[in-house]
Every structure is written in structure tokens, then in C-alpha cells.
N, C-alpha and C positions, 0 to 999 in steps of 0.2 A: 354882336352888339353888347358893352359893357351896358348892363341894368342896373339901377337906382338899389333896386333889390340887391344886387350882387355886392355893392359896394357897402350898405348895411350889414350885411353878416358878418365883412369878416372885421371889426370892431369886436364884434361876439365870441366869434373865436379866439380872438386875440386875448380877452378878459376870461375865457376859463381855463379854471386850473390844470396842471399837468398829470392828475391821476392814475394811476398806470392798469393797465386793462390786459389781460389774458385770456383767447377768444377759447372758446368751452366746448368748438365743435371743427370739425374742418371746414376751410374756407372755400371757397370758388375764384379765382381767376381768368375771367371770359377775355381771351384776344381776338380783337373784332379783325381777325385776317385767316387764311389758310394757313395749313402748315407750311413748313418751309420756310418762309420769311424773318427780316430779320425781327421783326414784333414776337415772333414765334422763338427765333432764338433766344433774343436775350431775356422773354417773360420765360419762359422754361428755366434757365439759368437763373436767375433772379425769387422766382420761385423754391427754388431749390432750397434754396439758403436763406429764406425770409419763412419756410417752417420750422429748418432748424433752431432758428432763433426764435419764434414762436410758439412752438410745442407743439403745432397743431401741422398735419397734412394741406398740404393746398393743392388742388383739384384743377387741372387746365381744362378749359373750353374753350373751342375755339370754333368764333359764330364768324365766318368772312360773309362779304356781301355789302353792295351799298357804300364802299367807300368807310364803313366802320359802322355803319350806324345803327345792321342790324347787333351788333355785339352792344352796341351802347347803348341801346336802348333796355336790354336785360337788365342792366346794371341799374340804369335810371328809373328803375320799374321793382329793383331788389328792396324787402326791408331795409333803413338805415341802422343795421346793425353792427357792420365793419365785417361783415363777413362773406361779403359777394365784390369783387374788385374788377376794375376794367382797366387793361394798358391801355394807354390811352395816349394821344401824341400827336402831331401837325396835323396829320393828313385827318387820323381820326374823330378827334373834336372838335378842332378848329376850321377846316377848310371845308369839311364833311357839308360843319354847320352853315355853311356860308351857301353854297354851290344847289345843297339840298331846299327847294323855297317849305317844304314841308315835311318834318320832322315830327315824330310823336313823344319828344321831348325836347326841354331845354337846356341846352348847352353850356348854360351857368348856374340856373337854379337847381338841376337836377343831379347834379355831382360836387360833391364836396372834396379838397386838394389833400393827398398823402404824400407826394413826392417826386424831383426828376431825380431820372436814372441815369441820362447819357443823351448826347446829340453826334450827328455825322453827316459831315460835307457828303450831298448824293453825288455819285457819279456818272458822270454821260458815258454811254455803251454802246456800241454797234454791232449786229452782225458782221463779220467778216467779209463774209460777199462784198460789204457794199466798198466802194473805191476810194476811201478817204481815210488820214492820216491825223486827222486834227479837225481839229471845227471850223478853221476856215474854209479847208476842204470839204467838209459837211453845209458846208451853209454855199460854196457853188453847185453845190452836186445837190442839195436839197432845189433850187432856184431853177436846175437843168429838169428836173425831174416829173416826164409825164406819165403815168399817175402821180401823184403827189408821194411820196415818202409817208411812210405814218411812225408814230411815236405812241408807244404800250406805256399803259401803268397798272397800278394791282387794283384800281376804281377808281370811279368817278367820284373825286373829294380827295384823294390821296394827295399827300404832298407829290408823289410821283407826276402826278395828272398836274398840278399849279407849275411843275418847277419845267414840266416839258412846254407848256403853254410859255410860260415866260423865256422858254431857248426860243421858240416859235420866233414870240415877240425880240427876242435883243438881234436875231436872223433876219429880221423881214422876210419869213419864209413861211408856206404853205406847208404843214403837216398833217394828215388826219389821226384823230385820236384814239386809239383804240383802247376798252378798258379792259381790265382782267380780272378774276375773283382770288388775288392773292397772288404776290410776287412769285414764286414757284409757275403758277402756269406762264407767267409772260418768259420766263426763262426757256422754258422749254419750247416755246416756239420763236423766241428770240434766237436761239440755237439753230432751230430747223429754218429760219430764214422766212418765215410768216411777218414778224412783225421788223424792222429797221432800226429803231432807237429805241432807248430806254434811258432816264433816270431816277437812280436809286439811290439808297445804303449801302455799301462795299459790302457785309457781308454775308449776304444770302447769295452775291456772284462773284465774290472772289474766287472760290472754283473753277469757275470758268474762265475768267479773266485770269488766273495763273495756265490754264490749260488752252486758252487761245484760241479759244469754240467762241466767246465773244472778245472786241477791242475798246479797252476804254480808251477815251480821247481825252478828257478833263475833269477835274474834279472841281465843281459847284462849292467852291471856298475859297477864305481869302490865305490857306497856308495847306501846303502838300500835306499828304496822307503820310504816315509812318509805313502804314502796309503797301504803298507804292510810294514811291519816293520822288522816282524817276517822272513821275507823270505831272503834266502842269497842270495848274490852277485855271478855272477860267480870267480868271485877272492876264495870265500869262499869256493866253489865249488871244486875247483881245475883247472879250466879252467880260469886261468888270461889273456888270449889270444882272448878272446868271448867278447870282449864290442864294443856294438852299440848303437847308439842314432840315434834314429827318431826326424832332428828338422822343425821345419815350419816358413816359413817366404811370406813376400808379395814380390812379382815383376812386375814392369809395362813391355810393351814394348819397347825393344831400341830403343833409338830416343826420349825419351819421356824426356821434357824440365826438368833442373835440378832442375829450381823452381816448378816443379810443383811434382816430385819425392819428394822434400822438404816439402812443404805443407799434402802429403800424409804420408810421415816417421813422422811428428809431432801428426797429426791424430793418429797414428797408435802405437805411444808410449806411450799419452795421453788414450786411450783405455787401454794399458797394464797397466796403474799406479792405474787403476778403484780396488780400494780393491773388489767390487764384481767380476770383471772379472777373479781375480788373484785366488779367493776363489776356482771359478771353474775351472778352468784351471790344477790349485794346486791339487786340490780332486781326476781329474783324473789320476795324475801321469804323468804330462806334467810341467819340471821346467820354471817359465817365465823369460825368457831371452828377453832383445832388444840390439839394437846397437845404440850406439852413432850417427850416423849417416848413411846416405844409401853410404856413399865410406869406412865407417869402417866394414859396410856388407858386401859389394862386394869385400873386401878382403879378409874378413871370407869366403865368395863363393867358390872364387880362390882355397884358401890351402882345401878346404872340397874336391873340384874336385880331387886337386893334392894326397889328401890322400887317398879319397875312389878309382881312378882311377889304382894307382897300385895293389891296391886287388881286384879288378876285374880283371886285368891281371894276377895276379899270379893264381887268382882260374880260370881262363879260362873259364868265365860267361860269352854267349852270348848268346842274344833272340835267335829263329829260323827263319832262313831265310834272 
């Protein structure tokens, strides 16, 4: 929900000045995921290169659990100093917020905007086993199927978990949903034939999708991937109703001085312009995207809340309990 609150501050932000801030101690980086993942790959990478420019080390944590919100909530709970950061991104702030009815923070007051990093058409996956080609063929074979098929994600709140509910829904089909604590374990038993579907970010299963232990069927966007080329769109598909993007981006805590959110967005662009960071970032199937600024972000925020918020209500996604 956009707050009355939320839309007052950044007015504020936007009227101080641009002072420049140099952090005095090393920072903290929490990714609210497991390792393995692509949150994990490209905060690691992004990290990297947002000390160098910085002077200072930056410290990776990574709190999974909850769909993000035990990682978000450290964050939301750190001094507003600019020196405790949260990746932060669809599944994590936004749908986390939505699906969870009780949070022990606020989703807009409690983080203040540094910057995107990059977004990526998820990909639909199957184990191999299963006897389908495409998603037409996934959506007769889902229809045939008694027990139901089920569909993994990395938690309950991930974009994973909204984007497989809406294949559900563009299918007319029964899937059960199974959660995971971080993209890494749904692999691995996505591999061994536990769980049937998955979608994601290209690249924490590109590996396997070149090595053919899983088969992608389509890509959740409205334009092929560079890193498969060959593979259609759901547009192409017949499902023009199926697009998702997993994006990623940096957030301090709210409260945290505008200069110093400033100094950190500069960082953190300057990293993204690095032709080797883009290489990789690119390879995995993550497009690099920044913002002009951290108040042209945190508008981008707003409307991503505003968007993904009603299709969580229409599909009637909530955590348990």
C-alpha cells in the first residue's frame, strides 16, 4: 500500500542537497536469500565493486527465510547510518509485503531507496522426466495429472511463488506449491525429480539448463533472452498473460541521510557502468538496468508495489498463518 507517509518524504529528499559522504567503517550487505541464488550472485558481484569505489569492505550476510523478510527486517531495524544495506527486489519487498498479513516492519517507511541494479524475464523449467515440450504440452499434462503437478519456489512471497500462481492461473490448471529456503535447494531437488516446475532468473540455472538435468520451455517476457535465443517467449507460447521480471536493487534504512543514500546510488551506478560487471551480469540473463537517481527509484518502488499488489489480491496469495 502507497502511504500518505511515503509520498511526504520524498519531497524531502528531493530538496537536500548533494553532499558527499565517505562511510568510516565497513558496511554490511544482508541478502534475504540463501547462497547460490541469483540475489546472491549478483549482491556478491555488485558488492565487490561498490567497496572499491567506496574505500570501505562490504560484509555479505545472507539471512534466507520467509520469502525475504527475515533479511529485511535486520535492515529495517539497522541504525540509519548508510552502513547496513538490504538487496532488495520483487519477491523481497514487494510481494513478501503483500502475501505476509504480519510483518514486523514497514515496507515503505522502514527503508529508504539507493538504487536498481538490473531485472530478468523468469524462466519456466522442468524436470526432464516430465513428458512436455512446451507449455501447451505442460498445461495438457498438468490437466492429466493425478496427483496434481506442483510448482517450487525459493519462499512464500518470492516472485517465484506470484509468477508460478499466475502460470497456474493463465493454465486453468491445478498445481501444488511448494516453497524453498533459497533458489539453490529448489534446484537440487528440481534435478532429482521431487519437485516438476519452477520459475526463475536464468542465472542460478543456467547450468543446468545448458547441461539438460533441467528443460526450459519459455521465457516470462515480452523479448527472448540473449543467453537462449532459441527458446520462446511466453507471448510465443500462447500465454501473453505470463510475464515476470525478477528485479534487484540496493535499499538502506529509512532515516538514512539523503547525502549519504546519494553517495551510495553514485557507487552503485559507477559499478554497474564496469564493462566487466555488465559482462557477467548480461551472461546470466539479468538485463542491467539503474536509476537516475534514488527518488526516480523509489518511484519505480511505489508503482512495482501498486502493480504486483493487485495480483496478489486477485490470486488470493497468502503466507500461512
Amino acid at each position: 500500500m502507497i502511504t500518505r507517509r511515503a509520498t511526504l518524504a520524498l519531497p524531502a529528499l528531493l530538496a537536500s542537497p548533494a553532499w558527499a559522504w565517505t562511510p568510516d567503517r565497513p558496511l554490511r550487505l544482508i541478502i534475504p536469500f540463501t547462497p547460490g541464488g541469483t540475489n546472491d550472485i549478483i549482491g556478491r558481484l555488485v558488492a565487490d565493486g561498490m567497496a572499491q569505489r567506496l574505500g570501505q569492505s562490504i560484509v555479505i550476510e545472507n539471512r534466507g527465510g520467509a520469502g525475504g523478510a527475515i533479511g529485511a527486517d535486520i535492515v529495517a531495524k539497522a541504525p540509519a547510518d548508510g552502513h547496513t544495506l538490504l538487496l532488495g527486489g520483487s519477491g523481497s519487498l514487494v510481494i513478501t509485503s503483500f502475501v505476509h498479513r504480519r510483518l514486523a516492519y514497514d515496507p515503505v517507511r522502514d527503508f529508504a531507496p539507493i538504487g536498481l541494479m538490473g531485472s530478468g524475464a523468469n524462466v519456466i523449467v522442468v524436470n526432464p522426466a516430465l513428458p512436455v515440450q512446451n507449455l501447451r504440452e505442460l498445461q495438457a499434462h498438468a490437466r492429466r495429472a493425478n496427483p496434481p503437478l506442483n510448482f517450487a519456489s525459493p519462499g512464500v512471497g518470492s516472485t517465484g511463488h506470484a509468477a508460478g500462481a499466475l502460470l497456474t492461473q493463465a493454465m486453468d490448471v491445478e498445481m501444488t506449491h511448494i516453497p524453498y529456503r533459497g533458489t539453490g535447494p529448489v534446484l537440487t531437488d528440481l534435478v532429482a525429480g521431487r519437485v516438476q516446475v519452477f520459475t526463475n532468473a536464468l542465472a542460478p540455472m543456467q547450468p543446468q539448463v545448458n547441461a539438460g538435468t533441467v528443460r526450459a520451455l519459455a521465457v516470462a517476457g515480452r523479448t527472448r533472452l540473449a543467453a537462449l535465443p532459441d527458446l520462446p517467449t511466453t507471448i510465443e507460447a500462447g500465454f501473453p498473460s505470463v510475464q515476470a521480471a525478477t528485479w534487484f536493487s540496493l535499499f538502506a534504512t529509512g532515516g538514512t541521510p539523503p547525502d549519504r543514500l546519494r553517495a551510495l546510488h553514485a557507487a552503485l551506478n559507477a559499478t554497474m557502468a564496469d564493462a566487466e560487471v555488465r559482462r557477467r551480469i548480461t551472461e546470466g540473463g539479468v538485463d542491467v538496468e539503474t536509476s537516475e537517481s534514488p527518488e526516480a527509484f523509489w518511484q519505480f518502488y511505489l508503482a512495482e508495489r501498486a502493480r504486483w499488489g493487485e495480483v496478489i489480491r486477485r490470486g488470493n496469495i497468502q503466507a500461512d498463518g
